[in-house]
N, C-alpha and C positions, 0 to 999 in steps of 0.2 A: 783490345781484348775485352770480353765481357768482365764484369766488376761482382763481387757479394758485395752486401750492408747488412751491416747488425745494427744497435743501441747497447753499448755498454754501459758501467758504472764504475768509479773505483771511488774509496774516499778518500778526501784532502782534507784537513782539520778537520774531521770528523765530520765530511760536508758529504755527500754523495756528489760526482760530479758526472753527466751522463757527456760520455763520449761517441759521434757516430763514428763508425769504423766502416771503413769501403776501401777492398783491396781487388786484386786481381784472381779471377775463378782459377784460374790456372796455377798449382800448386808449387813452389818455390821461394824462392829466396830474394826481397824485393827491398828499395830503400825505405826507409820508413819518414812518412813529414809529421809534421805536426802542425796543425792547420786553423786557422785562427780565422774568423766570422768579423763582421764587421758589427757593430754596437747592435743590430739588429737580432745576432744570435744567429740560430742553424735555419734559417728558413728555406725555401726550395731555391731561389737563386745560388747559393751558397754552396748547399749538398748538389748541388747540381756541377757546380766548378770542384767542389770534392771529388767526387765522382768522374767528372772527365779524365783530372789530375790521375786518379787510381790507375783509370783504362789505360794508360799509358807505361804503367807500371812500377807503382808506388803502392805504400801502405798506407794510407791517410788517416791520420787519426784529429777528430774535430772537437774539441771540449766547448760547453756550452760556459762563454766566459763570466756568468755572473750569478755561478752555480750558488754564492753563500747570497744574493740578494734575491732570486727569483726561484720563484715552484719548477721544479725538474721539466723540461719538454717547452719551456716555454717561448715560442717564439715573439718576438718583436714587430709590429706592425710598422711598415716605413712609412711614417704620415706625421704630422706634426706633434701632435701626441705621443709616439713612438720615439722620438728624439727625444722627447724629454726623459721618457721613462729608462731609453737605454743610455743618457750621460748621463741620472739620475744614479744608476747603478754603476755605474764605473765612478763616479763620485764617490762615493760610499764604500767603494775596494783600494786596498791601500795594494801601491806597487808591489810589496815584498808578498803578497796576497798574490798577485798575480805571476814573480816568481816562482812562488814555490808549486804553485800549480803548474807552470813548464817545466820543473822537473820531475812531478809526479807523473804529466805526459810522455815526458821524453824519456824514464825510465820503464813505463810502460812497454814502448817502442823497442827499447833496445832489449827485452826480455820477452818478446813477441814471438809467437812459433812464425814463420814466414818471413819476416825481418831482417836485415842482414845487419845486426848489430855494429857495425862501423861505418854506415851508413845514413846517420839519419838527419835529416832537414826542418826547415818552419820556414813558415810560410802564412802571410795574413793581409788582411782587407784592411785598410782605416786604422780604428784602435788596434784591431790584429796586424795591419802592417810596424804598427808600433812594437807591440809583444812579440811579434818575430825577430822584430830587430832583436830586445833583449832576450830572448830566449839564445840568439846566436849566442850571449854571453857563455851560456854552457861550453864546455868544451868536448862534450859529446856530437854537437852542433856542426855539420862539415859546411852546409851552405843554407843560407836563409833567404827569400824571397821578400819582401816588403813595398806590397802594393798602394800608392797612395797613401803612405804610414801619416798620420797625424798625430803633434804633439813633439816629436823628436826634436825639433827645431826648436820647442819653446819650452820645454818639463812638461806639457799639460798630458795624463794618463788617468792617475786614483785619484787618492785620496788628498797625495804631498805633490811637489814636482816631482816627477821623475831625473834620474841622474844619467840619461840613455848615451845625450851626445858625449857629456867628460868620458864615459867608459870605452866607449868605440877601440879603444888600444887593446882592449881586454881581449877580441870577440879571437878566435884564434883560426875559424873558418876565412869562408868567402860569402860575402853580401852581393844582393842583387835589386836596388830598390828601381820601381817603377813609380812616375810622378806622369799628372795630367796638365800640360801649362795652361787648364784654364780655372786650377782646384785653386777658390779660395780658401779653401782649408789649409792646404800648402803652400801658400804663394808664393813670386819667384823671390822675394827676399829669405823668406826660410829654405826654398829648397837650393838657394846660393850658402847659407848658414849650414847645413845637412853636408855639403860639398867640400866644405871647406876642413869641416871638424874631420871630414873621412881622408881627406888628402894628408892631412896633420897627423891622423892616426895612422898614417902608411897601412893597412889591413888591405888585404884584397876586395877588390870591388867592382862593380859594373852599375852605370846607369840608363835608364833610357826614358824618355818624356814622348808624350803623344801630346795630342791637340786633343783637348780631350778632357772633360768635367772631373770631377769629384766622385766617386762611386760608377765609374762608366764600365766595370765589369757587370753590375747588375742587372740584370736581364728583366727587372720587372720593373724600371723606374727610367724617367723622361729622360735622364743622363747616360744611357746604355746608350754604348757607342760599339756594333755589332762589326766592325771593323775592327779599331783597334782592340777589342777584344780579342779576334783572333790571332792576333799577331802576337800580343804580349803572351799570351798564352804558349803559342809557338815557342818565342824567347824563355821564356819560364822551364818547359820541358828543357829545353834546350840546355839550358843550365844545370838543371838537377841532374840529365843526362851525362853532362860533360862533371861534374865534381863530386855523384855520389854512385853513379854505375860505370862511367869510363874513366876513373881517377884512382 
């Protein structure tokens, strides 16, 4: 189905935080995600996977995650340079920073005209597949996506470690992480660490690994992998289908 987009804003510590929103034109009652960018922010590869995600019949809601370090709207160039400035700013964001910003998203969501408030999900790239993980903490949270998540395996997120794998017992949904076996960002010692902490935590879960780089959802860089993108994507609906619209 065709999709709207706005730019919202709401504020978090007294931050303005600009949220894109892209739902479905057709008027009703839809699950809502909460949808997390990769260190780069909202650039067009991103809203563009937003945006598919909506046509499908979701309310996507995107927070620009480094709304207290950077000018409102501002995207991330993926270049060398670009890496620096986006670890730059998540350095400089302390986790409970990034908490409390998923639940000024996720209450957002669930007071949404269009929304079907017992339905709402996360979902994210990289750092964002990190932040979806914890965002699953909430108990609003019915199923979380986590693409590629970096950091979970080791603390590395803000400011401090993060405490993502001990809490895993907490999450009270269902997880759904997607890993690349050729990311060394995740490598297969951490994502055996990831696996283990999840089997311990008994939580529901699903996993699935592709042949397939670090960032191979993005469609503008040498590591897009226009295959297993399709697929995981497939899987992906497939999931929110099955534990926030058939569940």
């Amino acid at each position: 189905m065709q999709v709207k987009r706005q730019n919202i804003s709401i504020l978090v510590d007294d931050n303005a935080m600009r949220i894109y929103l892209v739902s479905p034109d057709k008027v009703g009652q839809y699950p809502g995600i909460l949808f997390y960018s990769d260190i780069y922010q909202l650039g067009s590869p991103i809203t563009r996977l937003a945006d598919h995600l909506a046509g499908y019949g979701f309310v996507v809601a995107a927070p620009e995650i480094y709304h207290r370090q950077l000018p409102i709207g501002t995207v991330i160039e993926p270049t060398d340079i670009g890496k620096i400035q986006g670890n730059e700013a998540a350095r400089k964001t302390a986790t409970s920073e990034f908490d409390t910003d998923a639940s000024a998203v996720i209450n957002l969501l669930s007071k949404y005209e269009g929304v079907a408030s017992q339905s709402i999900g996360a979902m994210g790239f990289c750092i964002g597949g990190h932040l979806a993980c914890r965002a699953a903490l909430n108990p609003l949270v019915k199923a979380s996506v986590c693409v590629y998540p970096t950091g979970i395996h080791s603390g590395k997120l803000g400011k401090e470690k993060a405490d993502t794998l001990t809490r895993l017992s907490e999450i009270q949904g269902e997880l759904f992480l997607i890993f690349g076996t050729l990311d060394p960002h995740v490598p297969e010692d951490g994502r055996i660490t990831i696996k283990q902490a999840l089997e311990k935590s008994k939580i529901r879960h699903k996993i699935s690994e592709y042949e397939a780089n670090h960032t191979f959802m993005r469609d503008d860089g040498y590591r897009f992998d226009p295959v297993a993108t399709d697929q995981a994507m497939q899987e992906i609906i497939s999931f929110f289908q099955s534990t926030l619209v058939n569940n």
